[in-house]
BAKE-233260 format. One record per residue: residue in one letter; x, y, z of N, C-alpha, C, O, CB in turn. Coordinates in steps of 0.1 Angstrom, whole numbers, plus 5000, padded with zeros to 4 digits. Last residue first. Glycine has a CB too. Layout:
% residues N
aXYZXYZXYZXYZXYZ;...
//
This chain:
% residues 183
x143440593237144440683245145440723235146340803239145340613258;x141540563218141340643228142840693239143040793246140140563235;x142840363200143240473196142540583204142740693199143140483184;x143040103216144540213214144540303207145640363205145540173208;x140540073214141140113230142240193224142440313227141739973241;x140040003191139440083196140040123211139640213217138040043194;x142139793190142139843179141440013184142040123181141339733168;x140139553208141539633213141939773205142139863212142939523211;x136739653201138039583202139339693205139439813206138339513188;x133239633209134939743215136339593211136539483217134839793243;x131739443209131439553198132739663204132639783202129339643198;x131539213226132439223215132339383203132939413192131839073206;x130039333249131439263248132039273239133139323240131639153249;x127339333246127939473241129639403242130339453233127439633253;x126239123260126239103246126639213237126339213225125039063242;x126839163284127439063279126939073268127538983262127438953284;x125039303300126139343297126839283283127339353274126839323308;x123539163320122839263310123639333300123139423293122039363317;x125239003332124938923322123839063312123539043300124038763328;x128639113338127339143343126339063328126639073317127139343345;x131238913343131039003331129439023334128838913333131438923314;x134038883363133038863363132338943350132939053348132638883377;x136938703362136138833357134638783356134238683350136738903340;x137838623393137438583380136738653378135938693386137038483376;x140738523416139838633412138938533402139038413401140638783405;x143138553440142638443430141038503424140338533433142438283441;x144838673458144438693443143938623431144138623419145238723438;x145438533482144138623484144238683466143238753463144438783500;x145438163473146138273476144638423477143438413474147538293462;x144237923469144737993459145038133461144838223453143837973449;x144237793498145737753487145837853477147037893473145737603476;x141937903507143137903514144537853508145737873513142737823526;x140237783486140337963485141537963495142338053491138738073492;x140537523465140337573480140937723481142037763477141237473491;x138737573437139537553440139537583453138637673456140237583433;x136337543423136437453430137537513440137237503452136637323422;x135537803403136537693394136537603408137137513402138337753386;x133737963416133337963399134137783399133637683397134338143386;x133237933445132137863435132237893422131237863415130737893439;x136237783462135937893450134637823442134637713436137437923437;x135437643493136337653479136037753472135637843480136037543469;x136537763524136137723515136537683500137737683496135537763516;x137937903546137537993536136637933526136038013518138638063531;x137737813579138137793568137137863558135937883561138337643567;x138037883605138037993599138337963584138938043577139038083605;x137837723623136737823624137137923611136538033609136837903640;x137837413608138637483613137337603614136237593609140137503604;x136737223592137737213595138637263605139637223609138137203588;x133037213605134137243593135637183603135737123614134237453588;x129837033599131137043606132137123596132137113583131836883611;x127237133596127937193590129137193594129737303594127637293589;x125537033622124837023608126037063598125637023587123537133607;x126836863648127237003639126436903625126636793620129437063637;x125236643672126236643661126236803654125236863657125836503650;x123436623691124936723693125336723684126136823684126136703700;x121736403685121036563680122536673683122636793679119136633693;x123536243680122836293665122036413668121736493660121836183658;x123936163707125036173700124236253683124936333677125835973698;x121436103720122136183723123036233711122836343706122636143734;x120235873702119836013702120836153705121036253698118936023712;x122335683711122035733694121135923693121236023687120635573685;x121735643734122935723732123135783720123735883717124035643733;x119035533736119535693737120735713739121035813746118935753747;x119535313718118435433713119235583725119835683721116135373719;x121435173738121535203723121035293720121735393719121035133715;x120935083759121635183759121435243750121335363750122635173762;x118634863771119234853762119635023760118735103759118334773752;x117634653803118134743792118834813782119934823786118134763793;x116434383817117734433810117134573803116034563799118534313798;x115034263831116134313844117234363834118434373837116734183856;x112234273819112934213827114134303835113934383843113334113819;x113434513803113034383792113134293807114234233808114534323774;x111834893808113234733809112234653803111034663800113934653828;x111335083785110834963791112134923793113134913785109634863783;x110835453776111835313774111235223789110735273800114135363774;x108535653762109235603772109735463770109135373763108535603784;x107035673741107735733738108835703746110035693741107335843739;x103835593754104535523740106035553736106635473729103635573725;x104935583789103735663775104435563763105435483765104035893770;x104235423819105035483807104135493797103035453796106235403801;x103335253836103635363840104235483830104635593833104435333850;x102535033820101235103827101935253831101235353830100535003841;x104734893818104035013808103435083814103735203814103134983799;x106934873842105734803834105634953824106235063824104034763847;x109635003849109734883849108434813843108734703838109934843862;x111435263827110335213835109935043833110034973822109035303831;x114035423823114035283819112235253828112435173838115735163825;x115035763820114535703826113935553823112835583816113835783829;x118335883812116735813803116335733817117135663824117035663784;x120636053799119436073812118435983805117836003794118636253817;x124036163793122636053788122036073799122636113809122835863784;x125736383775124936363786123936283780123236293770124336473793;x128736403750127336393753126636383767127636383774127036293748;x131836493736131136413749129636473752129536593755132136433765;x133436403708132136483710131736393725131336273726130936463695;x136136423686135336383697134436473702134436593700136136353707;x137436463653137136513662136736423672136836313667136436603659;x138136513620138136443632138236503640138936603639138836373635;x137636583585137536603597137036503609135936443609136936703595;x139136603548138536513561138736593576139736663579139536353563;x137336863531138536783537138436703547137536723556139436853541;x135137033524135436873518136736833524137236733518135636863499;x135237303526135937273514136437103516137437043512137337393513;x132637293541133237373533133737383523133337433513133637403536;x132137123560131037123548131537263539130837333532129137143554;x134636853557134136983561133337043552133437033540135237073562;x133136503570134036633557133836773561132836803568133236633539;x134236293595133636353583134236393570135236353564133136453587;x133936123626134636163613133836203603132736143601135236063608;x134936113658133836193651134336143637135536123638133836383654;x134635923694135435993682133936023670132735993671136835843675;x133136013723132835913710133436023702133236143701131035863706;x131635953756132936023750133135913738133235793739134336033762;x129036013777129735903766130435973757129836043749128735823758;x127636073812128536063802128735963789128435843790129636053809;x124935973832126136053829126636043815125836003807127236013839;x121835783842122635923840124135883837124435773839122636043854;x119335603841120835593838121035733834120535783825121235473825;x116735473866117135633859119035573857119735533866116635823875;x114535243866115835233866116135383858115735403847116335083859;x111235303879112135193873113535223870113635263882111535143860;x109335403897109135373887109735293874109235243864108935443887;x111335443922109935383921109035343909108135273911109335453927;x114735403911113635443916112135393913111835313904113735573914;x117935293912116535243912115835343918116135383929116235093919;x120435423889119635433903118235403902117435463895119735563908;x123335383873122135333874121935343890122535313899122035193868;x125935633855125535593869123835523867123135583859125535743882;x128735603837127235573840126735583854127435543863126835423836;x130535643810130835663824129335733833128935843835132235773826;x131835503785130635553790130935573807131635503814129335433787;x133335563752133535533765132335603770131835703766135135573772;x133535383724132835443729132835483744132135403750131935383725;x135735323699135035303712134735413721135435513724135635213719;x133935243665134735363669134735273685133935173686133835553666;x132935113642133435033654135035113663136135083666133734873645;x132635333621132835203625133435143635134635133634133135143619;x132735693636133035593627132835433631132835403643134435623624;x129635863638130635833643131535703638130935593638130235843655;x129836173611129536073624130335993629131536003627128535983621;x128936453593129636403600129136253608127936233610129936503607;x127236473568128236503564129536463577130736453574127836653560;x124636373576125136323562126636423558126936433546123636353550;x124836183605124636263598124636273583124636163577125136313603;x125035933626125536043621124436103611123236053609126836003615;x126035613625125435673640126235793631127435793628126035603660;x125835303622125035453613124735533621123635543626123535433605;x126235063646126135133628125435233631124635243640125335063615;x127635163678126635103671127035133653128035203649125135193677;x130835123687130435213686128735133677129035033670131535303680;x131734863714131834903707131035023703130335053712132034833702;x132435013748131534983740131935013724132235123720130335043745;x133735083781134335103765133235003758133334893763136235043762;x132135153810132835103808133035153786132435233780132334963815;x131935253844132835323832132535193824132735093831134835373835;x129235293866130135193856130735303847130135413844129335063847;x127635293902128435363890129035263884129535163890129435473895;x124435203913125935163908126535273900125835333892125835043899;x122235183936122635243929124135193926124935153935122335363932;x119135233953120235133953120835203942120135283936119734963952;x116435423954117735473960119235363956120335413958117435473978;x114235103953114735283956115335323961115335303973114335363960;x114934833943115034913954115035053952116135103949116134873962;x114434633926113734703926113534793940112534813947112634643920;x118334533917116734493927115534593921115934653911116834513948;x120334583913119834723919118334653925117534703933119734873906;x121634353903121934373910121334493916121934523926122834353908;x120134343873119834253884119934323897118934363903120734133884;x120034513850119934593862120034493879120034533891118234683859;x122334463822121434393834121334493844122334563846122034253842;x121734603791122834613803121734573812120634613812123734773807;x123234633759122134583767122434543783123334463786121734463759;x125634623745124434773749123834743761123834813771122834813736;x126434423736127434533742126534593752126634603764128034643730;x124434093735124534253733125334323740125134303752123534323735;x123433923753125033933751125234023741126434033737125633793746;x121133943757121634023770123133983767123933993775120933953787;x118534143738119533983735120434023749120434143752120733953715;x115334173746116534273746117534083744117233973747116934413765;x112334073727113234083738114434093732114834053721113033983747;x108934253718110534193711111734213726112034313732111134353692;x106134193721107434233724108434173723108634053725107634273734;x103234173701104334093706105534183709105934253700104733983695;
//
C-alpha cells in the first residue's frame, strides 16, 4: 500500500502547473517551516527554525528534476568546551522525483500524482553538511581534562602536577626535612 503525500503539508509541493512537459519549468523562493529532528548529536537545526528555499522545478522525461538552494540557521555545543553555538549552513538540493516506478529503483523518490515531498532530501542534504565536531571558534582551546575548566579563561598557567604512576609510591619516602638538609 502507498502511503499518500498530504498536499497541505509545508514540504509537499504540486508540480500541476509543469504538466508532464519536457523542458517546462518554474523558479520558487519560498520560507518553510524547519522539519523535527533535523541534526546531529552535537549540532542541528533548531525548532521551527525558517528555512529559505530558492528552487527551480523542470519537467523531464522521466519526471520532475528540483535543483538549487536552502539556507537554514544551526544550533549546538562546541564539541570542545560545550558552549552554545550558532550558525547557518546553505546546502544544494538535486533530486530527481520520477513519475511511475517502473522507471525508478527502490532508492529513487516518486511523485504522489502531481505532488512531491521536499522533506527527505532536504534532511539529507542538511545532515550529511552538518560538522561532526562543531566548535566555537577555530581556535578554541577547550576544557582542561584533569579539573573541566575552560583552558581560554584559566589563563596560559593553569597547570597540574602530574606525578608518573611508576613513581608514585617513592613520594612519600623524601620529606621536606630531607630537602633542607641537601642544600
Amino acid at each position: 500500500m502507498t502511503q499518500h503525500l498530504d498536499p497541505r503539508s509545508p514540504w509537499v509541493i504540486s508540480t500541476h502547473d509543469l504538466g508532464k512537459r519536457p523542458g517546462t519549468m518554474r523558479q520558487v523562493s519560498v520560507t518553510l517551516p524547519a522539519p523535527v529532528d533535523i541534526g546531529v548529536d552535537m549540532i542541528g537545526v533548531p525548532k521551527d527554525a525558517e528555512i529559505e528555499l530558492d528552487l527551480r522545478f523542470e519537467a523531464v522525461m522521466e519526471g520532475v528534476l528540483v535543483s538549487g538552494t536552502a539556507r537554514t540557521p544551526l544550533a549546538g555545543e562546541c564539541s570542545r568546551c560545550l558552549d552554545p553555538v550558532s550558525s547557518e549552513i546553505e546546502v544544494d538540493l538535486q533530486e530527481l522525483f520520477f513519475y511511475s516506478d517502473e522507471d525508478a529503483s527502490e532508492e529513487d523518490s516518486l511523485l504522489d500524482g502531481e505532488l512531491l515531498d521536499l522533506e527527505p532530501t532536504f534532511r539529507d542534504a542538511v545532515v550529511l553538511a552538518l560538522p561532526l565536531s562543531p566548535m566555537c571558534r577555530d581556535d578554541c582551546e577547550g576544557l582542561c581534562v584533569e579539573c573541566g575548566v575552560k583552558l581560554a579563561e584559566a589563563g596560559v598557567d593553569h597547570r597540574h602536577e602530574k606525578i608518573d604512576a611508576r613513581w608514585a609510591s617513592l613520594q612519600g619516602l623524601i620529606t621536606d626535612k630531607d630537602n633542607d638538609q641537601e642544600k
